[in-house]
Backbone as CSV, one residue per row, in Angstrom:
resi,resn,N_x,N_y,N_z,CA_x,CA_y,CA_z,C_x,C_y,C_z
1,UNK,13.927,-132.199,23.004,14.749,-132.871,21.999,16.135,-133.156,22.565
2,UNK,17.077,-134.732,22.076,17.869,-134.463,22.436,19.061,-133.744,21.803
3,UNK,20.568,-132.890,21.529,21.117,-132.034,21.462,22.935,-132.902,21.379
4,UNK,23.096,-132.725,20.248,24.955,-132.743,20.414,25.184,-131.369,20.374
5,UNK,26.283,-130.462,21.120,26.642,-129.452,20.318,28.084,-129.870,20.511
6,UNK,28.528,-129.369,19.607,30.221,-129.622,18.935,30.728,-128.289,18.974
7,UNK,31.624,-127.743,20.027,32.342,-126.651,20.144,33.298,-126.349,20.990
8,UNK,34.670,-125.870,20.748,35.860,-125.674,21.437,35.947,-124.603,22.393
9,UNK,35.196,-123.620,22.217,34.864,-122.361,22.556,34.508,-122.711,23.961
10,UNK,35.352,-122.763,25.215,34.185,-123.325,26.680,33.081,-122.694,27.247
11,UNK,33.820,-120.790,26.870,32.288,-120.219,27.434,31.123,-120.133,26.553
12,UNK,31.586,-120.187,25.109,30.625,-120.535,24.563,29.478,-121.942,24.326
13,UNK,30.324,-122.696,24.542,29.876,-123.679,25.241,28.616,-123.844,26.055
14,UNK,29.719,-123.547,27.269,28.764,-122.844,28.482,27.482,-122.426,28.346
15,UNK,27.584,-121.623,27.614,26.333,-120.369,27.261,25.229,-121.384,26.812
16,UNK,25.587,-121.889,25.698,24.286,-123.124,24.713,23.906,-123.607,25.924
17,UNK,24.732,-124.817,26.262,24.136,-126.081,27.246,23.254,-125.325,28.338
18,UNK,23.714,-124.323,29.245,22.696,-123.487,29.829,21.531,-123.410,29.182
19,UNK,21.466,-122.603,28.473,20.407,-122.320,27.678,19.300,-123.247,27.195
20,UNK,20.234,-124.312,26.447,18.905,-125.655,26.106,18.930,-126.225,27.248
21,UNK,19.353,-126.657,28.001,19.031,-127.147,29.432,17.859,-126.344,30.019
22,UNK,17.670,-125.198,30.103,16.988,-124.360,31.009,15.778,-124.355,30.083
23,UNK,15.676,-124.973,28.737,14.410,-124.539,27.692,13.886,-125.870,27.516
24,UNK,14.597,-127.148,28.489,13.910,-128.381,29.041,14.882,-129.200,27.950
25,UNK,15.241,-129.400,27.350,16.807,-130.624,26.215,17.549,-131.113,26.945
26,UNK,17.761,-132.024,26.182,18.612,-132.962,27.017,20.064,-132.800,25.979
27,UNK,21.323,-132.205,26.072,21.806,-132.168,25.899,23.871,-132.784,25.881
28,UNK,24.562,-133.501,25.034,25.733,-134.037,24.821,26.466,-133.239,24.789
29,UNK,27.287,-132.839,24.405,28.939,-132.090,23.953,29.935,-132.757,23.382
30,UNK,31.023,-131.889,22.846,32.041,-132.452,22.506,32.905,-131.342,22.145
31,UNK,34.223,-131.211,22.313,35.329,-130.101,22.395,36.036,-130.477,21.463
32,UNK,35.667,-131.285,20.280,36.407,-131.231,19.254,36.049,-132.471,18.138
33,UNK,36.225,-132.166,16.440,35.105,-132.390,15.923,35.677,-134.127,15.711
34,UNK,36.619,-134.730,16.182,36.611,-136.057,16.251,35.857,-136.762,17.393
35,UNK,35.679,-136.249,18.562,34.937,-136.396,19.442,33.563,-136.416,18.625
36,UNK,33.111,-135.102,18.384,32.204,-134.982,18.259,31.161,-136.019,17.150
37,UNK,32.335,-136.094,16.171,32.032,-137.347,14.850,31.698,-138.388,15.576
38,UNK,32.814,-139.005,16.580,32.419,-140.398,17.161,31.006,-140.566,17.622
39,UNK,30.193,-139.373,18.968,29.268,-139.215,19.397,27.971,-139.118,18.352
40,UNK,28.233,-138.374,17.001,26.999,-138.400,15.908,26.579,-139.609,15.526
41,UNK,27.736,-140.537,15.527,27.857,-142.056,14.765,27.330,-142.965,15.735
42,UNK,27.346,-143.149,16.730,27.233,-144.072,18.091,25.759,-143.613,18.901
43,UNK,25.260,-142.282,18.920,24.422,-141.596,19.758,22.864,-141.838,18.640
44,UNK,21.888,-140.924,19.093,20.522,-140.798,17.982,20.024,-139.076,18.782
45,UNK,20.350,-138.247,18.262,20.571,-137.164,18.402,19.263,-136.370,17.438
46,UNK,18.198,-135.125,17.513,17.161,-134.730,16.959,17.988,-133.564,16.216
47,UNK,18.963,-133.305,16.798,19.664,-132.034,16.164,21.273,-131.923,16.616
48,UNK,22.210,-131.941,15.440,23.672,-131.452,15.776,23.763,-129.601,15.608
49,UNK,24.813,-129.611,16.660,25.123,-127.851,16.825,26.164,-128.147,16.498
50,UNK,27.153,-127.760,15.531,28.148,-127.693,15.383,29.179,-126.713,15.073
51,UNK,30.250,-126.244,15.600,31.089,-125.077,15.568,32.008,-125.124,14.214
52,UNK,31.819,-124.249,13.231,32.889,-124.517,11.945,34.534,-124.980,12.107
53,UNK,35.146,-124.021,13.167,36.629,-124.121,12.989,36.744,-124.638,14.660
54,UNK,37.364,-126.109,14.701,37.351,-127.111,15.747,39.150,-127.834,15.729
55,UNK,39.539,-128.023,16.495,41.288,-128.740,16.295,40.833,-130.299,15.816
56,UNK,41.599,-131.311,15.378,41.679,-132.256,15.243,40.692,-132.513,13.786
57,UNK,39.227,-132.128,13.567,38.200,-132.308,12.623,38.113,-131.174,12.781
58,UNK,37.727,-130.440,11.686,36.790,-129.388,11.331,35.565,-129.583,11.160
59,UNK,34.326,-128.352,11.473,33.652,-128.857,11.356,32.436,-129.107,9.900
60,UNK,33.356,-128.557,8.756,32.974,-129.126,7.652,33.447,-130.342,7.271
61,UNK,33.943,-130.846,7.932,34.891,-132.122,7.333,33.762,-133.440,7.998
62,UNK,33.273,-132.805,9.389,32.647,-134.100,10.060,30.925,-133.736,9.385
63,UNK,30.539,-132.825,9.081,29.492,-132.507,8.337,29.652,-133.619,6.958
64,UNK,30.209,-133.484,6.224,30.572,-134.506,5.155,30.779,-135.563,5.137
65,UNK,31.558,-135.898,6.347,31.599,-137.164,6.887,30.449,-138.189,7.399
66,UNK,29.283,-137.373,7.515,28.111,-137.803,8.585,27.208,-138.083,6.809
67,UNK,27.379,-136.759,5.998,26.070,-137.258,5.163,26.899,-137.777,4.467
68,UNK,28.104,-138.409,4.410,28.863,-139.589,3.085,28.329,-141.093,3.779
69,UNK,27.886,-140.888,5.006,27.665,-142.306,5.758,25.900,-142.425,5.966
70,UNK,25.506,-141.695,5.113,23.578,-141.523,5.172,23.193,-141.117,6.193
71,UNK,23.714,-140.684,7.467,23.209,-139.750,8.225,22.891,-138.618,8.371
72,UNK,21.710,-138.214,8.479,20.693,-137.159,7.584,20.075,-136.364,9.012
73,UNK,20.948,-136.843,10.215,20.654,-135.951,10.803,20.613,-134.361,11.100
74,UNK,19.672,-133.214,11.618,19.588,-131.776,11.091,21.041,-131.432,11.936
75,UNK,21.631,-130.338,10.787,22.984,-129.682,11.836,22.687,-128.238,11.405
76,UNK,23.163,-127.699,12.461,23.161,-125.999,12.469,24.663,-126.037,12.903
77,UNK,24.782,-124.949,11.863,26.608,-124.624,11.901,26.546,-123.240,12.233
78,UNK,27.776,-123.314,13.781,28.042,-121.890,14.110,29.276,-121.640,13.795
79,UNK,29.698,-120.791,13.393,30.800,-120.093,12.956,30.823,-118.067,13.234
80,UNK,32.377,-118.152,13.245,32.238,-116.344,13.079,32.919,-116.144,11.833
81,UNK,32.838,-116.969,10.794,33.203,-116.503,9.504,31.544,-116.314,8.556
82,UNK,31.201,-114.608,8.806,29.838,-114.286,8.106,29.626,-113.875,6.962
83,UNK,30.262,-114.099,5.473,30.191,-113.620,4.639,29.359,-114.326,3.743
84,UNK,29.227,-114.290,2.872,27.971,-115.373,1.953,28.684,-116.289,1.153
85,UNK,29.990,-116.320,1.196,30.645,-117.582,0.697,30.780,-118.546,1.305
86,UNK,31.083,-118.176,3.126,31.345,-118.888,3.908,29.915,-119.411,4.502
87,UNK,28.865,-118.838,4.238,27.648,-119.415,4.480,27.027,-120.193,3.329
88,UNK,27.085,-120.062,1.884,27.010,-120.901,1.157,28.072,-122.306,1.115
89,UNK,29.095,-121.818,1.743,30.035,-123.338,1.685,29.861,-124.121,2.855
90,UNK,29.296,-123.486,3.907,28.661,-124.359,4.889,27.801,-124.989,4.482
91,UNK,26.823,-124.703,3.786,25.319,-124.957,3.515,25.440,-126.481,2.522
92,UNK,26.351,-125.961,1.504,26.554,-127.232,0.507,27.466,-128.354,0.904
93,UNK,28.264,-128.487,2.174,28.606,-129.161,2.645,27.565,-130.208,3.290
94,UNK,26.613,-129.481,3.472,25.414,-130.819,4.336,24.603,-129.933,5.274
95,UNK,25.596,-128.867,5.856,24.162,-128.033,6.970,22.899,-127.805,6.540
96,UNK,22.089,-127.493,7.308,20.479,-127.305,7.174,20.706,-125.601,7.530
97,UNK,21.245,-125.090,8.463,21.230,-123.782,8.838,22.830,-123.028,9.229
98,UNK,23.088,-122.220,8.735,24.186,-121.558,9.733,23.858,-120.000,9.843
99,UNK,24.413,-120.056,11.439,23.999,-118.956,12.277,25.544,-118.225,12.605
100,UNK,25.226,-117.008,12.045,26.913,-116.341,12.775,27.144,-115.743,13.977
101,UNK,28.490,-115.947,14.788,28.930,-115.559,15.564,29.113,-114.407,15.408
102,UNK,28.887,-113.443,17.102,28.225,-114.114,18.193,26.175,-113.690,17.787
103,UNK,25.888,-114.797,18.520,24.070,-115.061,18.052,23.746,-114.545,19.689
104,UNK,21.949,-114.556,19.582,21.343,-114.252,20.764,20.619,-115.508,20.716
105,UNK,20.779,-116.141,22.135,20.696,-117.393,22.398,18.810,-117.860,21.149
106,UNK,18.011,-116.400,21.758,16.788,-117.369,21.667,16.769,-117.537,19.875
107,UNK,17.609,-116.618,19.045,17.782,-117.042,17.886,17.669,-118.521,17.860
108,UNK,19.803,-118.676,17.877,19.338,-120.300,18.565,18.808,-121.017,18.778
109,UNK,18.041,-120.808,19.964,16.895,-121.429,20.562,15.982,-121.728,19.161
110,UNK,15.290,-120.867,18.708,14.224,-120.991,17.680,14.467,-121.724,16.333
111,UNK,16.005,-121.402,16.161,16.343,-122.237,14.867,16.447,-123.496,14.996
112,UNK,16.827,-123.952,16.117,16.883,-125.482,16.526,15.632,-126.050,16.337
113,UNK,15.027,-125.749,16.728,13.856,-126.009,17.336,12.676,-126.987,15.783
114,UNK,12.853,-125.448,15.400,12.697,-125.252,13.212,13.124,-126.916,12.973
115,UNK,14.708,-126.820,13.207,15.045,-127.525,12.445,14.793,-129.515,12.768
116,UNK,14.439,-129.298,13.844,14.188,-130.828,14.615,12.759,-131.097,14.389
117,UNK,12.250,-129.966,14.585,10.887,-130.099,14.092,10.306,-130.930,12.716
118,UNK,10.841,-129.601,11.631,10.460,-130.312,10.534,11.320,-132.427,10.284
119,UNK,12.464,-132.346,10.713,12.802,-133.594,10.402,12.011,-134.305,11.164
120,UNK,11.335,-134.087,12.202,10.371,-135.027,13.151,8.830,-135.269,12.018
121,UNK,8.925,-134.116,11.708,7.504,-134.382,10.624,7.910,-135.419,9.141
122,UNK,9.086,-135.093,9.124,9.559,-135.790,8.006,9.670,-135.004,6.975
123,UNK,9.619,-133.700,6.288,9.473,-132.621,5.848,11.020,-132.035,5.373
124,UNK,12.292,-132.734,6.259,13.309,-132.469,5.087,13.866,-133.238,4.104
125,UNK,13.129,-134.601,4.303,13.535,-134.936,2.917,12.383,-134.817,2.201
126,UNK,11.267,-134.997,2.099,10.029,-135.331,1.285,9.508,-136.356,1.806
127,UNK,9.608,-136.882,2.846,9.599,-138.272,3.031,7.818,-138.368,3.536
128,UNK,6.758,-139.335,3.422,5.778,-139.531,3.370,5.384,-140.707,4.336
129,UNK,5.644,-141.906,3.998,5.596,-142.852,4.848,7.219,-143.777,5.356
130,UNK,6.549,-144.536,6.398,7.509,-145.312,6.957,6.975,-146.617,6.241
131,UNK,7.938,-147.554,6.287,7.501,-148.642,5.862,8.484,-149.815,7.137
132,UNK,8.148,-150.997,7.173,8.914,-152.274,7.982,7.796,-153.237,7.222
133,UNK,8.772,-154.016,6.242,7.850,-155.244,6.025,6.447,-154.755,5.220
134,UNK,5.281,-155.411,5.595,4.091,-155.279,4.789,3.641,-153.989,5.791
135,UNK,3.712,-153.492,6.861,3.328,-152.378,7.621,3.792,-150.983,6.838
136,UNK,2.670,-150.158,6.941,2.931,-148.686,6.157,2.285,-147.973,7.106
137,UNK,3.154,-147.225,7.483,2.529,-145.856,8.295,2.696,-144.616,7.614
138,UNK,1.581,-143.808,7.017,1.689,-142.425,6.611,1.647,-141.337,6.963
139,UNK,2.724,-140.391,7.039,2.956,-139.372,7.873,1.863,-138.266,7.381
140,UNK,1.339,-138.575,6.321,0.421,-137.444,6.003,-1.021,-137.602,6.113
141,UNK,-1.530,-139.006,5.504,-2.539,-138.927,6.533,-3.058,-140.121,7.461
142,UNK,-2.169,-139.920,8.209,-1.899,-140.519,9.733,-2.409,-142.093,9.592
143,UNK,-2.358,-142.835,8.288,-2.873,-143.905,8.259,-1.943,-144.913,8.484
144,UNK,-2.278,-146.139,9.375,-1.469,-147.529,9.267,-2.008,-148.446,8.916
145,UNK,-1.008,-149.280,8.102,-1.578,-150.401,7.345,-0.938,-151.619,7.543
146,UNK,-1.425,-152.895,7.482,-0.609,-153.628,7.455,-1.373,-155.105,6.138
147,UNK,-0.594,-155.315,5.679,-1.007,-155.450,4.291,-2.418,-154.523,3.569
148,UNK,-3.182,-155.311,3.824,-4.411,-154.477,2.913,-5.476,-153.937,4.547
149,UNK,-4.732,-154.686,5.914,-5.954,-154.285,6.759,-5.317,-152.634,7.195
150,UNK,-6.364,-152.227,7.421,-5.734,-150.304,8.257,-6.012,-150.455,9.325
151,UNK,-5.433,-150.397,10.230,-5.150,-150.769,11.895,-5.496,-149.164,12.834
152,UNK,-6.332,-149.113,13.274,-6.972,-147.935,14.136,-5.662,-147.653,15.448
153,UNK,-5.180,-146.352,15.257,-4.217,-146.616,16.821,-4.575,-144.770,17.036
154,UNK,-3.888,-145.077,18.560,-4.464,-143.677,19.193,-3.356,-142.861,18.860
155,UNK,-3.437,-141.651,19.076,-1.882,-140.319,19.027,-1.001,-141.126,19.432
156,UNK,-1.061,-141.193,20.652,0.262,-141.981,21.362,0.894,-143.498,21.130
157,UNK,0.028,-144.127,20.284,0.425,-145.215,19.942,1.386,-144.932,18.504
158,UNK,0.291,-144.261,17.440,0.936,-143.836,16.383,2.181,-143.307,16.624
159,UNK,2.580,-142.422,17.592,3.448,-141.455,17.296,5.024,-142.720,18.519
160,UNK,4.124,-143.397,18.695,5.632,-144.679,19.548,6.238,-145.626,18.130
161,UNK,5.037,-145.510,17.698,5.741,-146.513,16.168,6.146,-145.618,15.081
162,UNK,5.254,-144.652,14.963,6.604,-143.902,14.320,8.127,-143.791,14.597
163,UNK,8.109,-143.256,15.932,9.871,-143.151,16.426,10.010,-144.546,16.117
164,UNK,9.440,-145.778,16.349,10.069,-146.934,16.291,10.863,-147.231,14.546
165,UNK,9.669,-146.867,13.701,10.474,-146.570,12.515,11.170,-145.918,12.015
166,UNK,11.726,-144.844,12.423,12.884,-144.033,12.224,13.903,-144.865,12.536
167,UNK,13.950,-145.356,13.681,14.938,-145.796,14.090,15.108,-147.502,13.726
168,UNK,14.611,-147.874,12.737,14.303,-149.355,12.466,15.387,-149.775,12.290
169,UNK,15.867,-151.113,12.783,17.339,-151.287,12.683,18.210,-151.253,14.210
170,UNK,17.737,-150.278,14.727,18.408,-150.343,16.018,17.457,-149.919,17.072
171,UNK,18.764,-150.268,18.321,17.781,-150.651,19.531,17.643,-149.465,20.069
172,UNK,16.255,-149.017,20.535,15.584,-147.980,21.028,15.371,-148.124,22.508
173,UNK,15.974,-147.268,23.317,15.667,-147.659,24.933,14.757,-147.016,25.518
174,UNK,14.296,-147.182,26.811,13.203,-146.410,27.782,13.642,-145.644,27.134
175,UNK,14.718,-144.604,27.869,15.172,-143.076,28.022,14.582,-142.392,26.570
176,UNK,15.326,-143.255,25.805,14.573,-142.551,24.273,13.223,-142.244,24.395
177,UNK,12.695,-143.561,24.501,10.952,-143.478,24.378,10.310,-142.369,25.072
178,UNK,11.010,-142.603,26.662,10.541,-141.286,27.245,10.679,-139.324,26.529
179,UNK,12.238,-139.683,26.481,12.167,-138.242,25.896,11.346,-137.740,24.668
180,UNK,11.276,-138.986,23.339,10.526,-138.571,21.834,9.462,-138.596,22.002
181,UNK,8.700,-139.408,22.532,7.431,-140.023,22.633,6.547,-139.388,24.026
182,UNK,7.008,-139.075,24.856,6.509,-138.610,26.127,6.674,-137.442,26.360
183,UNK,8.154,-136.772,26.250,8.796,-135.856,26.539,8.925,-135.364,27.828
184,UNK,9.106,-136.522,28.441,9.793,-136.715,29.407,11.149,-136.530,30.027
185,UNK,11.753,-136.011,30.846,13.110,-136.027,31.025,13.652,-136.071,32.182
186,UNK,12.891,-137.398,32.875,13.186,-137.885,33.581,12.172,-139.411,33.685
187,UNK,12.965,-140.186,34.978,12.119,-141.803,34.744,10.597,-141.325,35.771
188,UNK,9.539,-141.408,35.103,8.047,-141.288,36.397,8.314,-143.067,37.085
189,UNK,8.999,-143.897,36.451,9.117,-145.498,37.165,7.458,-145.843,37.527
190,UNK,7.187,-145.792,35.740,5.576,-146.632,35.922,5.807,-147.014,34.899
191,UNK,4.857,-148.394,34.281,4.833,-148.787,33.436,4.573,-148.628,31.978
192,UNK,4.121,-147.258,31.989,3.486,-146.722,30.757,4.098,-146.982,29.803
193,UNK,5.486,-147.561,28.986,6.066,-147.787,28.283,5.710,-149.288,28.237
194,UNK,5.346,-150.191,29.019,5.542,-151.391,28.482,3.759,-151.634,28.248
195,UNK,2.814,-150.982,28.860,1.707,-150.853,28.659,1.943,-150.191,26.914
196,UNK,2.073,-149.510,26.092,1.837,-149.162,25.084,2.188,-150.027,24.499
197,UNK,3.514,-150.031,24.801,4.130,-151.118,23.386,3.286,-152.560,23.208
198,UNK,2.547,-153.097,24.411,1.830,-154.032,24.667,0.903,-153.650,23.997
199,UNK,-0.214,-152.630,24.218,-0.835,-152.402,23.277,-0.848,-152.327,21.762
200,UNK,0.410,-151.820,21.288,0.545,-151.608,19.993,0.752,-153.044,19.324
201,UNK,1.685,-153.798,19.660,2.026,-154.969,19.168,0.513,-155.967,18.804
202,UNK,-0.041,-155.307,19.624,-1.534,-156.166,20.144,-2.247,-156.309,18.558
203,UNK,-2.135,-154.516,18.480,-2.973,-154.136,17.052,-2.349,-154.225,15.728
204,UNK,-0.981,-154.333,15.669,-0.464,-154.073,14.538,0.392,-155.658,14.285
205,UNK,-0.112,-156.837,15.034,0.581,-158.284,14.840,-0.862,-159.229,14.733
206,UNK,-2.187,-158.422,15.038,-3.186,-159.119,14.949,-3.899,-159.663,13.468
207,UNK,-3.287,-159.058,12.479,-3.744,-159.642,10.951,-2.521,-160.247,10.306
208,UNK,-1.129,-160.661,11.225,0.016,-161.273,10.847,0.475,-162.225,11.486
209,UNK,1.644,-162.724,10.544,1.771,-164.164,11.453,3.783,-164.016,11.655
210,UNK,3.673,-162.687,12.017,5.134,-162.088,12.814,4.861,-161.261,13.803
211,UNK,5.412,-161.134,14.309,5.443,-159.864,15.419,6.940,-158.981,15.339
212,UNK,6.547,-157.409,14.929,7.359,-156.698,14.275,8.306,-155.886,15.094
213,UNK,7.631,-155.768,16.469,8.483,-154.983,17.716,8.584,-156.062,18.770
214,UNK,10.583,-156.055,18.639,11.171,-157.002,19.671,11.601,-156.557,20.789
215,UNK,11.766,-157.302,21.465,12.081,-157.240,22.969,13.673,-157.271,23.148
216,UNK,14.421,-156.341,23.609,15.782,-156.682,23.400,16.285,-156.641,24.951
217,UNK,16.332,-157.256,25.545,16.463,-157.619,26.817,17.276,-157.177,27.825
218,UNK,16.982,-156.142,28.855,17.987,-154.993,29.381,17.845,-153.778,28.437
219,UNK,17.829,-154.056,27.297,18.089,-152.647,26.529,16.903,-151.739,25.847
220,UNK,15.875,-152.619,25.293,15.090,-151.639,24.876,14.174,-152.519,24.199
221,UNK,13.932,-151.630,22.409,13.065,-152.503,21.754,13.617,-151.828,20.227
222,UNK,12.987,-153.073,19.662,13.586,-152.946,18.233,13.162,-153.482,16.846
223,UNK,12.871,-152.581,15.670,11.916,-153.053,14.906,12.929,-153.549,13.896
224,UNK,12.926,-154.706,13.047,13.787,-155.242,12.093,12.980,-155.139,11.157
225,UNK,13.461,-155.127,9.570,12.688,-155.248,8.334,12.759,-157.028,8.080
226,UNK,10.993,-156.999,7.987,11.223,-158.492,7.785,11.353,-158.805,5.834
């Protein structure tokens, strides 16, 4: 998965990025929570780490800031303020989890993990299907549709158009594809990305008279609501 963590703390710091690095993530940073705001807003991130008390933003302030702008991405808030007020006022601010200072990494480790997870299933909001246009993909039972026909696709096809609909609206690059879809984290420099998407377009534009995944040239690919 990829990883913002938001924290002033350097060896603490330190410590995370080690850690998810070494447990295979691809991991961002940021030393302070205006930084860190800019990077949530601009980036496509599976999980924010974020440190409560940061100079410039706090990090309840950029928590609020992120879900006042519909970004529903999962955050785990670290802090060393552990009392149950200060963990309930994290919580109702927008976090999904907070963990108190100081933690043992694989805690960490495991809560992240939790928490990227279920939003990958779709499971923190309730959410069921994707939709673009007359196309319906259902996260529950794995069906795609496109008007009334149901379009047969393999794991790996399904699960490229899924990420493609999460992210509908904007442009999705290799690197992405590789890391969500492959889990990859690094380039193998074969075609397997343009082989799928070739495939998919194949099956899911063959009972329509659009084609729903574009070509964005240098950059990636990108599904628009028609």
């Amino acid at each position: 998965m990829r990883l913002l963590i938001v924290e002033d703390e350097p060896e603490v710091l330190s410590y995370i990025v080690k850690g998810m690095k070494e447990a295979g993530h691809t991991v961002d940073t940021a030393i302070n929570g205006k930084d860190g705001l800019f990077l949530a807003t601009t980036e496509q991130y599976d999980l924010l780490i974020i440190d409560r008390m940061m100079p410039e933003l706090d990090g309840l302030t950029v928590i609020k800031t992120l879900r006042g702008a519909g970004n529903n991405t999962p955050v785990l808030i670290l802090s060393a303020l552990g009392e149950v007020d200060d963990r309930v006022k994290g919580l109702r601010s927008g976090g999904d989890d907070y963990l108190v200072k100081p933690f043992a990494f694989a805690e960490l480790l495991a809560r992240s993990e939790i928490l990227a997870r279920r939003a990958h299933n779709g499971t923190t909001s309730g959410e069921t299907s994707l939709f673009s246009g007359d196309l319906t993909l259902n996260l529950l039972s794995r069906k795609v549709t496109r008007g009334q026909q149901e379009i047969e696709l393999q794991t790996r096809e399904f699960k490229l158009l899924e990420y493609l609909l999460r992210h509908k609206g904007q442009v999705v690059t290799r690197t992405m594809l590789l890391e969500h879809v492959w889990d990859y984290h690094f380039d193998p420099q074969t075609n397997v990305i343009d082989v799928h998407i070739s495939r998919l377009r194949r099956k899911i534009d063959e009972y329509a008279n659009t084609s729903l995944i574009q070509t964005v040239r240098g950059a990636g690919y990108i599904i628009k609501d028609i």
